[in-house]
ZAZA-527480 format. One record per residue (C-alpha): residue in three letters; x, z, y. Coordinates in nm, 2 decimals. Layout:
residues N
R	resn	xx	zz	yy
R	ALA	X	Z	Y;
...
//
This chain:
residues 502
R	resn	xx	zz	yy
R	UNK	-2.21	3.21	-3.29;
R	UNK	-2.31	2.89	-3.45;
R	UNK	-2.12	2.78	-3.77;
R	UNK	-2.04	2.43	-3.84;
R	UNK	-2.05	2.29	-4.18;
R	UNK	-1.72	2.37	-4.31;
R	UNK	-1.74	2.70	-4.17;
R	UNK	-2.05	2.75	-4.40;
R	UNK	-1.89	2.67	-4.70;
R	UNK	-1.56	2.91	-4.70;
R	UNK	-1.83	3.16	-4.62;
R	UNK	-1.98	3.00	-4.97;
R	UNK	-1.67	3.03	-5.14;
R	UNK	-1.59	3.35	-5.04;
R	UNK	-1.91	3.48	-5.18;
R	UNK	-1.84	3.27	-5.52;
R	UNK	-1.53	3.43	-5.56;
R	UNK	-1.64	3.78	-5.53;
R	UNK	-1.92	3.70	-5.75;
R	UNK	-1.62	3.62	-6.01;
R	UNK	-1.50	3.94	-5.95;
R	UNK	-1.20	3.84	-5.69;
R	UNK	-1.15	4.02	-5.42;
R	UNK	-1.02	3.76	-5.13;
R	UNK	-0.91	4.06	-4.91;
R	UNK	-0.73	4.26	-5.14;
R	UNK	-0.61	4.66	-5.08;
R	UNK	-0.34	4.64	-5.30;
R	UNK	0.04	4.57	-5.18;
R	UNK	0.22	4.23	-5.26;
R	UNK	0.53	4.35	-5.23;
R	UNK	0.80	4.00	-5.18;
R	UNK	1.15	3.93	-5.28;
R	UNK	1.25	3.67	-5.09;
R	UNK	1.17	3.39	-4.84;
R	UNK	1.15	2.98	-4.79;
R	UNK	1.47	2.95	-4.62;
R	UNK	1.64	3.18	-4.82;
R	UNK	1.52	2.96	-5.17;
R	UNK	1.62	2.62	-4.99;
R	UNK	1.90	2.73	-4.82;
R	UNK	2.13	2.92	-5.14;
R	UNK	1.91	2.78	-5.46;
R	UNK	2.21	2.58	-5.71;
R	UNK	2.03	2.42	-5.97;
R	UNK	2.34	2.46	-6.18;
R	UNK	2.35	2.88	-6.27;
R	UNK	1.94	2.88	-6.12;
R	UNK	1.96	3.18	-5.92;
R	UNK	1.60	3.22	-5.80;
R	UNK	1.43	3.25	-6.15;
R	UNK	1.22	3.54	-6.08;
R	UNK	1.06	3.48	-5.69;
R	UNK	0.78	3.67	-5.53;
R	UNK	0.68	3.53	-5.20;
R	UNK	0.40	3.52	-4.98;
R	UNK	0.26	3.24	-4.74;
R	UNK	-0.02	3.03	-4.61;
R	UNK	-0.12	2.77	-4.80;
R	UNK	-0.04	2.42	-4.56;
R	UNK	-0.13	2.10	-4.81;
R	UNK	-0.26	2.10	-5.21;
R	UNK	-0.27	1.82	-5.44;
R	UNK	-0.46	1.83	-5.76;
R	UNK	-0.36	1.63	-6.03;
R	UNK	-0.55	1.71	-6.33;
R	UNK	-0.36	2.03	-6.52;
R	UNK	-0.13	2.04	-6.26;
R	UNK	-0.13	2.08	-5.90;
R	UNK	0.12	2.10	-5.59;
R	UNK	0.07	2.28	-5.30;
R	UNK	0.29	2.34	-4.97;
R	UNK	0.30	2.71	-4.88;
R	UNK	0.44	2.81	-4.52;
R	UNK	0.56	3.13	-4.45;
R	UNK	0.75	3.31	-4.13;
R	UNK	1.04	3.11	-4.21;
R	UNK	0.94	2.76	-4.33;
R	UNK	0.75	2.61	-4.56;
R	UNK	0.82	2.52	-4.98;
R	UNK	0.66	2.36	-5.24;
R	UNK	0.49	2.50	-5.51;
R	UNK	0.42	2.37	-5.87;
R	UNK	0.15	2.50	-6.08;
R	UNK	0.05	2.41	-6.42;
R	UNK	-0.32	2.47	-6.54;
R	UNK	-0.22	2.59	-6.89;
R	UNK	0.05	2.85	-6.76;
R	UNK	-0.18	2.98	-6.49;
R	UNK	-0.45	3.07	-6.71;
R	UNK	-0.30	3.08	-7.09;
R	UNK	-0.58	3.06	-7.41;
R	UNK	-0.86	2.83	-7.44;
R	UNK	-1.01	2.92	-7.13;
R	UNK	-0.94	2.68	-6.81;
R	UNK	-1.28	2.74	-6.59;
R	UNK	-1.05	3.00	-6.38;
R	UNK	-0.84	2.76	-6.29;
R	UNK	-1.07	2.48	-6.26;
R	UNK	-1.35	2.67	-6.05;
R	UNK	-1.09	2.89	-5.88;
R	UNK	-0.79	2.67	-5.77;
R	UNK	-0.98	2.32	-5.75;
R	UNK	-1.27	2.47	-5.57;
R	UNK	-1.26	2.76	-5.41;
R	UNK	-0.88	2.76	-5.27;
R	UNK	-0.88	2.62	-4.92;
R	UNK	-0.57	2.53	-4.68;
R	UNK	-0.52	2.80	-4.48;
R	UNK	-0.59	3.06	-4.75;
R	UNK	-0.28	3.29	-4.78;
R	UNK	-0.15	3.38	-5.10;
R	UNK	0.12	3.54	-5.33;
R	UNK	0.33	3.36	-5.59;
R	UNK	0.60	3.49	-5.83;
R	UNK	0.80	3.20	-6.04;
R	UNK	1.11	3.04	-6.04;
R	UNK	1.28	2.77	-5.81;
R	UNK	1.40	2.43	-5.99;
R	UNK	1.41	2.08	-5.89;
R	UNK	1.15	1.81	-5.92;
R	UNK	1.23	1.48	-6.05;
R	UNK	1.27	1.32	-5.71;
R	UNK	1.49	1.62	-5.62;
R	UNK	1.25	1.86	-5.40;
R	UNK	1.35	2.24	-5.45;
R	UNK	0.97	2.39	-5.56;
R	UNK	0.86	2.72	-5.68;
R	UNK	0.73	2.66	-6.06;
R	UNK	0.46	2.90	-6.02;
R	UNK	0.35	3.17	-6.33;
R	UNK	0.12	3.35	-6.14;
R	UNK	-0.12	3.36	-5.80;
R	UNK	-0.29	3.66	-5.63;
R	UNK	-0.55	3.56	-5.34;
R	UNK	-0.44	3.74	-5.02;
R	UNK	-0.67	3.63	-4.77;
R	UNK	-0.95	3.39	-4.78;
R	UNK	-0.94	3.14	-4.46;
R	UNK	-1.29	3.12	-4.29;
R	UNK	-1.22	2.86	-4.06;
R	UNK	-1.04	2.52	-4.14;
R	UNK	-0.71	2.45	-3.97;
R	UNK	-0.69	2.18	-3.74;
R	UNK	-0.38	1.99	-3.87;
R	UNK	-0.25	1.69	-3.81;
R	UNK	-0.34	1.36	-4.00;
R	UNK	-0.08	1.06	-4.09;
R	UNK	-0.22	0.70	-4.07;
R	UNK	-0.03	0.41	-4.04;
R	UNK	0.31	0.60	-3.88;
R	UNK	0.05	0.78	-3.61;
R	UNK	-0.06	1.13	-3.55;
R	UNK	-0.41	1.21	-3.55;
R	UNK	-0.58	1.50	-3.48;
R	UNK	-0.32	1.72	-3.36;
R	UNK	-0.37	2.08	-3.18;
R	UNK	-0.20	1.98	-2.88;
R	UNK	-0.42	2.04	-2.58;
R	UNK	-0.27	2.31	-2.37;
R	UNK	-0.55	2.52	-2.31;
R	UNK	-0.71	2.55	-2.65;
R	UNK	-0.29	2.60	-2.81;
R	UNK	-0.31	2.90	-2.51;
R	UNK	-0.65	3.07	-2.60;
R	UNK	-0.54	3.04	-2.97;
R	UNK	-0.22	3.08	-3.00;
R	UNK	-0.24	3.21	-3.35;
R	UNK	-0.36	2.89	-3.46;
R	UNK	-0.11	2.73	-3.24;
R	UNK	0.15	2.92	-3.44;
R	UNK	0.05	2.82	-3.77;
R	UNK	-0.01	2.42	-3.69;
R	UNK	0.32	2.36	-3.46;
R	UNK	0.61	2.51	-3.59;
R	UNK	0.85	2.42	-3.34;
R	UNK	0.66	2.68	-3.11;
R	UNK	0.74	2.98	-3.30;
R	UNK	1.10	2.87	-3.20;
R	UNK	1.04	2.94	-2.88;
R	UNK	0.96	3.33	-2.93;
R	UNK	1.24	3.38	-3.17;
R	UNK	1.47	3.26	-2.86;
R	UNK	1.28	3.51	-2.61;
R	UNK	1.38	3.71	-2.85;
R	UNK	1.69	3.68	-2.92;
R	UNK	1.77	3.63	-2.51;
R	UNK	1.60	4.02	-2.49;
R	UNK	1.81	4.15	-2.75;
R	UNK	2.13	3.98	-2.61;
R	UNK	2.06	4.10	-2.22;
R	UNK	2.00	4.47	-2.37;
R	UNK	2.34	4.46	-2.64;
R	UNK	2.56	4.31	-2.30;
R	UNK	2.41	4.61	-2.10;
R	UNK	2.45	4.85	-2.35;
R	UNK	2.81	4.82	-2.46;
R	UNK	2.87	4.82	-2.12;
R	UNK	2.74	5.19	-2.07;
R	UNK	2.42	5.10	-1.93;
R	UNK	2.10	5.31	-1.99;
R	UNK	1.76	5.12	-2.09;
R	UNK	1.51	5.36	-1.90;
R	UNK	1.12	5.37	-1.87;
R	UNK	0.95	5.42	-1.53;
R	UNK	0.58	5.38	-1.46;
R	UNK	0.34	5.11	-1.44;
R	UNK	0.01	5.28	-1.28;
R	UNK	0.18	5.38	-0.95;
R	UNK	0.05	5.53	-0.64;
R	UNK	0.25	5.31	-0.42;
R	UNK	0.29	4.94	-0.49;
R	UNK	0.68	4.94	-0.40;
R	UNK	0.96	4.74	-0.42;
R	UNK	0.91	4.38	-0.34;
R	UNK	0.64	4.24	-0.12;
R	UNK	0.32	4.12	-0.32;
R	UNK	-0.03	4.21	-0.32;
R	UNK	-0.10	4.44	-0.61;
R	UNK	-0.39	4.49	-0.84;
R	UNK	-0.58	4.83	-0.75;
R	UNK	-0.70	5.04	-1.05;
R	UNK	-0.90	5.35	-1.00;
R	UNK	-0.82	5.70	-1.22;
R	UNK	-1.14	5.89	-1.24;
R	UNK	-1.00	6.22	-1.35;
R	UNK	-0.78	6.23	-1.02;
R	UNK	-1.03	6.01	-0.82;
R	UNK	-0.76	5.81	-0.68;
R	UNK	-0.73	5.47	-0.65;
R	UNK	-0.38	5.35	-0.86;
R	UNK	-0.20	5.00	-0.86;
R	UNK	-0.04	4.79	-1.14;
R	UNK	0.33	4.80	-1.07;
R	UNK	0.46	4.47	-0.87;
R	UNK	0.81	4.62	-0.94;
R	UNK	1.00	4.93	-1.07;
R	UNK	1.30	4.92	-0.85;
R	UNK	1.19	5.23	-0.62;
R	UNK	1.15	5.47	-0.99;
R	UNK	1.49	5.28	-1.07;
R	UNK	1.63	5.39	-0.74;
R	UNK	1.54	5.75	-0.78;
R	UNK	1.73	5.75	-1.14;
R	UNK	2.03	5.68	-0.96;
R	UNK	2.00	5.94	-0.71;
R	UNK	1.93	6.20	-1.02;
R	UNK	2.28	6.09	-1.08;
R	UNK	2.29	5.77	-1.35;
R	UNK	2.54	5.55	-1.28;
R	UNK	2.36	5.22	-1.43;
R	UNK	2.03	5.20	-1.60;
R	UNK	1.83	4.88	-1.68;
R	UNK	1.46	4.80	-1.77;
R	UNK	1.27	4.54	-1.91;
R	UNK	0.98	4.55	-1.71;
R	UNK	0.62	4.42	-1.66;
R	UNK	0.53	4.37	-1.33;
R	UNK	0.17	4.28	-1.22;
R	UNK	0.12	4.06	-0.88;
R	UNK	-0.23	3.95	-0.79;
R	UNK	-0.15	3.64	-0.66;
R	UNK	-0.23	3.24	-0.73;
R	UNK	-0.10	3.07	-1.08;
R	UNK	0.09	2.81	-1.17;
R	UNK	0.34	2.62	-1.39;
R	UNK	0.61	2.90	-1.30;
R	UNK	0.38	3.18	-1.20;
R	UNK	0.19	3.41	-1.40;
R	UNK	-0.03	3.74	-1.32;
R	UNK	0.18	3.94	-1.57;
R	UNK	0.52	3.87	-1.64;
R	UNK	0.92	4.03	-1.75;
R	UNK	1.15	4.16	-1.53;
R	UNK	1.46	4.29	-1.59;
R	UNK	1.58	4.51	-1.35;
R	UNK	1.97	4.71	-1.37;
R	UNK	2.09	4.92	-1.08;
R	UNK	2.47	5.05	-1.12;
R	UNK	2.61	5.31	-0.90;
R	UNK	2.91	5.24	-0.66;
R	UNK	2.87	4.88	-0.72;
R	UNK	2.81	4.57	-0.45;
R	UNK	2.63	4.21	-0.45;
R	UNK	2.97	4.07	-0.48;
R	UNK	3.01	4.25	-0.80;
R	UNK	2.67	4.19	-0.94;
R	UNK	2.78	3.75	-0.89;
R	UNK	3.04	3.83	-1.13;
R	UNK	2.86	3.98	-1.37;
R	UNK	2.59	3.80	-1.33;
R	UNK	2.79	3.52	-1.42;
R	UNK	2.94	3.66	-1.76;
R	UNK	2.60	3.79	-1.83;
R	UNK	2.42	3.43	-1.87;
R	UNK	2.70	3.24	-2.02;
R	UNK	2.70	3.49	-2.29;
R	UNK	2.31	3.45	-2.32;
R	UNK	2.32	3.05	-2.35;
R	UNK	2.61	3.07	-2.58;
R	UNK	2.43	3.36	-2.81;
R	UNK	2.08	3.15	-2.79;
R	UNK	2.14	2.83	-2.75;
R	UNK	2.52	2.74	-2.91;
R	UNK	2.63	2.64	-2.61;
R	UNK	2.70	2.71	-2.24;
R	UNK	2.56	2.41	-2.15;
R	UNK	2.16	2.35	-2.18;
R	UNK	1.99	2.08	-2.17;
R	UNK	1.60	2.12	-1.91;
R	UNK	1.40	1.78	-1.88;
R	UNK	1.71	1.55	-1.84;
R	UNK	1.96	1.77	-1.65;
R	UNK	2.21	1.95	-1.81;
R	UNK	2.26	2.32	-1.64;
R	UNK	2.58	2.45	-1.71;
R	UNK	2.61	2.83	-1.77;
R	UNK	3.00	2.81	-1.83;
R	UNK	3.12	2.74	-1.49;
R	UNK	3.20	2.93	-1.19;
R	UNK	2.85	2.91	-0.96;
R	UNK	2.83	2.76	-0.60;
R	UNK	2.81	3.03	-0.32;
R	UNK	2.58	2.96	-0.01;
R	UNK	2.49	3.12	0.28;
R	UNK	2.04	3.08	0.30;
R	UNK	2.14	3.02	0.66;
R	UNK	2.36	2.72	0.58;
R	UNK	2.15	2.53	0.31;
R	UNK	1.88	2.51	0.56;
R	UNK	2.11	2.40	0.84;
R	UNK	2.21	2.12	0.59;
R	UNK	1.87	2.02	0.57;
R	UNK	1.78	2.05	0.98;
R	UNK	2.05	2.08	1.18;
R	UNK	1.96	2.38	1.32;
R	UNK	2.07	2.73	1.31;
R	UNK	1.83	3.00	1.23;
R	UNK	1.97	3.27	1.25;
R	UNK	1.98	3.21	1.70;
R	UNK	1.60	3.15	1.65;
R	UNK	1.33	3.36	1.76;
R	UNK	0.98	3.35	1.60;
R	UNK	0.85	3.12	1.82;
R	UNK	1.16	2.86	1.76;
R	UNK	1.12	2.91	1.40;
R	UNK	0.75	2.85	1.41;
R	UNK	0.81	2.51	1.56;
R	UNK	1.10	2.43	1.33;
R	UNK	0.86	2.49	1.09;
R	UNK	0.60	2.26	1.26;
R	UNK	0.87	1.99	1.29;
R	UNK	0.89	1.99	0.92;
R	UNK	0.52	1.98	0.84;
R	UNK	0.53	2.35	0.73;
R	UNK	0.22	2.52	0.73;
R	UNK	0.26	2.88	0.96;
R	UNK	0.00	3.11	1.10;
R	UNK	0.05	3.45	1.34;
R	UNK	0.08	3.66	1.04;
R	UNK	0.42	3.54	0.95;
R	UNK	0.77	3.71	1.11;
R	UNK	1.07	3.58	1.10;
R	UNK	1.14	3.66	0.76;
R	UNK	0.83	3.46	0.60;
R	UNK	0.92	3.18	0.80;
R	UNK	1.31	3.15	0.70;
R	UNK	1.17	3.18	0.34;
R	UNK	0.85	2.91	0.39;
R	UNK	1.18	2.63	0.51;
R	UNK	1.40	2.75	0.24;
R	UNK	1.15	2.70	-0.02;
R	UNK	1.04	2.33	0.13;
R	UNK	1.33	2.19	0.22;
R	UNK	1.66	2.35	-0.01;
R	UNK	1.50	2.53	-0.30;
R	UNK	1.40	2.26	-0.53;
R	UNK	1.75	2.07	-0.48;
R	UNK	1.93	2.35	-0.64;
R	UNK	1.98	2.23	-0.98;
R	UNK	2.31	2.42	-1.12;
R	UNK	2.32	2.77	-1.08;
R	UNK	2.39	2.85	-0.73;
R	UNK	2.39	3.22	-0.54;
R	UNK	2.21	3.20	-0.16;
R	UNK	2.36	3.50	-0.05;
R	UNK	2.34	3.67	0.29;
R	UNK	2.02	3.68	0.36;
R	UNK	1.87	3.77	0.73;
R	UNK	1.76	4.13	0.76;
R	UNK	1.39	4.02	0.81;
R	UNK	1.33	3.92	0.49;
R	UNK	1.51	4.23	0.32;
R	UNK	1.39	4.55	0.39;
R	UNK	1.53	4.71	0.10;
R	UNK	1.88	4.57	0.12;
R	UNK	2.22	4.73	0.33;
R	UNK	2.32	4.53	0.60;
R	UNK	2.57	4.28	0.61;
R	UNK	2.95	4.44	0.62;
R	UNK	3.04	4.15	0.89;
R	UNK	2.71	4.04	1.07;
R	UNK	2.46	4.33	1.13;
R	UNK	2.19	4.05	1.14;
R	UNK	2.23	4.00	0.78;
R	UNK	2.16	4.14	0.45;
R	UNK	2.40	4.16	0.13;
R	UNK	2.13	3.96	-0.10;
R	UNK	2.18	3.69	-0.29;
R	UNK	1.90	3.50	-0.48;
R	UNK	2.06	3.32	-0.80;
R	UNK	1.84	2.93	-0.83;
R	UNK	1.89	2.73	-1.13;
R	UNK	1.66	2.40	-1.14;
R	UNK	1.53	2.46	-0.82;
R	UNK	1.33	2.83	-0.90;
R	UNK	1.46	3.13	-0.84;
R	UNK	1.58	3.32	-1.20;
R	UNK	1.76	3.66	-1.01;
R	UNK	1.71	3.86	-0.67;
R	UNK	2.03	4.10	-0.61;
R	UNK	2.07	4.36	-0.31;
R	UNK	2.35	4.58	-0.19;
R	UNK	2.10	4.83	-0.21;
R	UNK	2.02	5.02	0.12;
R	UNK	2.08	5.40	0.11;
R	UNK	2.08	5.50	0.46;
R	UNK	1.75	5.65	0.48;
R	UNK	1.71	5.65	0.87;
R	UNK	1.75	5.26	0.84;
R	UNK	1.55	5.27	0.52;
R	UNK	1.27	5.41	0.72;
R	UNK	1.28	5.18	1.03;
R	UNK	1.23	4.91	0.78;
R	UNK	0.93	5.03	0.60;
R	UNK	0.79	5.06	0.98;
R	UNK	0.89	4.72	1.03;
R	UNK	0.70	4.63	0.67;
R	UNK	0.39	4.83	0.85;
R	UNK	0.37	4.67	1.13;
R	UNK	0.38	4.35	0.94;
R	UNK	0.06	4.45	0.71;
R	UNK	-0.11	4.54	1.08;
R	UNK	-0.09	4.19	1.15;
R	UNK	-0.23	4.08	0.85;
R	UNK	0.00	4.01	0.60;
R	UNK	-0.12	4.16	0.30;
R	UNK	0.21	4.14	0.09;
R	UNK	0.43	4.39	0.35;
R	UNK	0.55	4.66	0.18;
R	UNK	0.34	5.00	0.19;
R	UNK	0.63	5.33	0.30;
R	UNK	0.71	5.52	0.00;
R	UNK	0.75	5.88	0.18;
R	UNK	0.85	6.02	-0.18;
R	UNK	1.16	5.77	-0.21;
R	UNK	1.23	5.84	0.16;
R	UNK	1.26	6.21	0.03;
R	UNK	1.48	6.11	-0.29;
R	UNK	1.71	5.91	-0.07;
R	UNK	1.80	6.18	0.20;
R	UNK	1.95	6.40	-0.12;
R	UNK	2.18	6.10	-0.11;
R	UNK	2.21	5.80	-0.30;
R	UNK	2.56	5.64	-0.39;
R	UNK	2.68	5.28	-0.30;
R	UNK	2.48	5.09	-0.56;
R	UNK	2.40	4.69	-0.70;
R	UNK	2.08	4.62	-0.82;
R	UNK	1.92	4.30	-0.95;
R	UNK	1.61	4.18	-1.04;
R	UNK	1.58	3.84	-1.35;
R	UNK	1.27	3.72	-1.45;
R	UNK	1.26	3.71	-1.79;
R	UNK	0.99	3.44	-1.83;
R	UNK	1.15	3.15	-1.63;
R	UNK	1.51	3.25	-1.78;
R	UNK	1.35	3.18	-2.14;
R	UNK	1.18	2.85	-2.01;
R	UNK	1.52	2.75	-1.91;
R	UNK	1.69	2.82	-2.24;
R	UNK	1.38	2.67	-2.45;
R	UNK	1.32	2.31	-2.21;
R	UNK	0.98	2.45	-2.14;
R	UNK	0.80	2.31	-1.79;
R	UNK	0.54	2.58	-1.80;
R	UNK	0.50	2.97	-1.84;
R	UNK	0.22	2.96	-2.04;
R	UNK	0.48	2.82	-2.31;
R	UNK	0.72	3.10	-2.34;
R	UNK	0.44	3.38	-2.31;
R	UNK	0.24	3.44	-2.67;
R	UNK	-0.10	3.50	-2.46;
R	UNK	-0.11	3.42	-2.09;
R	UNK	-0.40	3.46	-1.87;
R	UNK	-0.70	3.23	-1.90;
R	UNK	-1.05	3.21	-1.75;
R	UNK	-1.30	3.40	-1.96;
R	UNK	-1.42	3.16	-2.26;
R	UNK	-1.77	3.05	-2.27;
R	UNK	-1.88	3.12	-2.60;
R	UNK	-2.23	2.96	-2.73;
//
């Protein structure tokens, strides 16, 4: 790899300093006492509490003016300033330390350790008055921060690819993005604490599966040499799930990453979360309701509020949320009814409505190709499509009332779908008619039917109970609490093309 001029001289420095007997990587612990927004949040000038600091941080700006010097240092929690005086950093006649060490051979970007006390500057800016410094880490390459002229930006790290394929850099230079993981966070932490105190149990199943089961997607194939078998990345754990609840758990819940080998977008990735809970004994009608409590408590725990504000739209988590048939939202949108169509009718409803259809697709892809061009996208509150037509649902028990039907309900907020919910099916003579069903599909060409799991066929004639289960994606529930448009914002590293390095 080429290096460009500045990245020649930190490499300078860095011999310099080592030459002066400094190590810039140091073995040694710097052990800290405190942090940024714990000094600017609780310092009182009055009794000065903080008057013997040791912090750590990434140095962000300096300014040296003659014996003394300010510098900006950022750590995980913000950023301070320090102040640091030549004749107290380096005591006795002797100044060339600080004059060959601090002035010239200190970079932005290096990160350091500090220990002093917290005052006020004149103009009233809480600063570290700094006794001493320990190099921690000497920056080889220059960050690319922003520059101030005349009330505009220059030179900021915004392009979208480069913030993805660096993230780390990304992380440093815009700290408003680092508040977009501590939210994922927190929304993790506060789905697993609801589950948990409910009784719940947070379970592992496997990712390298012989059978891609459980929702319909073309997997990525792996092959294990030891066993010489080909294996696929997971595209969902619900069958392992399944089979935990036939062992005899009432509810258990994972967070999940699934793998589906399929195109990418703003709101699609190749990797992403999924929760999934199944309880025992449980129905979709019970999964709404706490479905419901489930997300208000999120927004309120993340975001202060029930309400949340996406683009200009305000999505309220605190109310009750609509209930429609998918049957009816697409007869508002056509005038037709569906559910009396065969696959040729639906083919040339679909035509009508400039719907792209080939001879691959049943019923079931075609009911979900005009629910996803004409309804989907119009659903801005929360709002439950329930009852689903038994096509498109081959893992779901059928409808109590219609046996055309399916108790499903897919949960759409802002027009993409955040939660897929099933009474599950657990009559394994029906179970197995559908898989055929899913069979004869993939003979036709459609690569994302579902392969038959004989091993879960097995586990279900010991007998499963009643039993709700529910799938969220993680990554578009987060994008919703954090006003992000894309994925790629609320995932630290998502997939990119291979870089072309010179």
């Amino acid at each position: 790899m080429e290096l460009n001029e500045l990245q020649i001289q930190r490499r300078e420095k860095l011999s310099k300093l080592r030459e002066m007997g400094i190590e810039p990587y140091p073995a040694d612990l710097f052990e800290t006492n405190t942090t940024s927004k714990d000094i600017l949040e609780n310092f009182n000038n009055e009794i000065k509490n903080f008057d013997n600091v040791k912090i750590a941080g990434r140095i962000m700006s300096i300014r040296v003016m003659g014996k003394a010097s300010f510098a900006v240092l950022q750590d995980f929690e913000g950023r301070i300033q320090l102040y640091i005086n030549r004749d107290e950093i380096c005591p006795g006649e002797d100044k060339s330390l600080y004059n060959e060490v601090f002035k010239k051979l200190i970079d932005i970007g290096d990160i350091i350790g500090i220990k002093g006390y917290v005052f006020n500057t004149q103009t009233g800016e809480t600063s570290i008055h700094v006794s001493e410094i320990k190099l921690l880490s000497k920056s080889l390459n220059p960050l690319p921060l922003p520059k101030e002229k005349d009330g505009i930006i220059y030179d900021s790290f915004t392009d979208p690819e480069q913030r993805y394929r660096m993230r780390y850099v990304d992380l440093i230079v815009n700290r408003e993005r680092k508040d977009i993981f501590i939210k994922r966070s927190k929304t993790f932490n506060a789905m697993r604490d609801f589950f948990t105190q409910k009784g719940y149990f947070e379970v592992e199943t496997p990712i390298l599966q012989p059978i891609p089961g459980g929702a319909a997607a073309r997997p990525f194939i792996t092959h294990h040499n030891t066993l010489d078998m080909d294996l696929y990345l997971r595209i969902a754990n619900e069958l392992y799930l399944k089979r935990l609840i036939i062992g005899g758990f009432d509810g258990v819940f994972e967070f999940s990453k699934d793998f589906r080998n399929e195109g990418m977008d703003r709101t699609h990735n190749p990797e992403f979360t999924v929760m999934e809970l199944y309880v025992a004994y449980k129905d979709y009608n019970w999964m709404m309701n706490l479905t419901e409590e489930l997300l208000c408590k999120i927004a309120k725990e993340v975001t202060g509020n029930t309400i949340v504000n996406f683009e200009e739209k305000e999505i309220d988590f605190g109310k009750k949320f609509s209930r429609i048939s998918i049957a009816d939202s697409i007869k508002q949108e056509t005038n037709e009814d569906i559910l009396n169509m065969d696959e040729k009718e639906l083919r040339n409803l679909c035509k009508k409505n400039n719907i792209h259809v080939d001879n691959t697709m049943g019923k079931g892809k075609m009911i979900d190709e005009l629910f996803s061009e004409l309804v989907e996208s119009k659903l801005i509150q929360p709002t439950f499509v329930i009852d689903y037509p038994i096509e498109m649902s081959p893992l779901t028990k059928k409808h109590r009332n219609n046996p055309n039907l399916t108790e499903r309900f897919e949960l759409i907020i802002n027009g993409k779908e955040i939660a897929n919910c099933y009474s599950e099916l657990n009559d394994p003579i029906d179970q197995r008619e559908r898989f055929m069903h899913q069979l004869m599909l993939s003979q036709k060409g459609d690569d994302e039917a579902m392969f038959i799991d004989q091993d879960f066929l097995r586990a279900m004639e010991y007998g499963m109970p009643p039993t709700a289960g529910i799938g969220i994606g993680m990554d578009r529930l987060v994008m919703l609490l954090t006003n992000q448009q894309s994925i790629q914002e609320v995932l630290f590293f998502p997939q990119m093309r291979p870089e072309k390095w010179s």
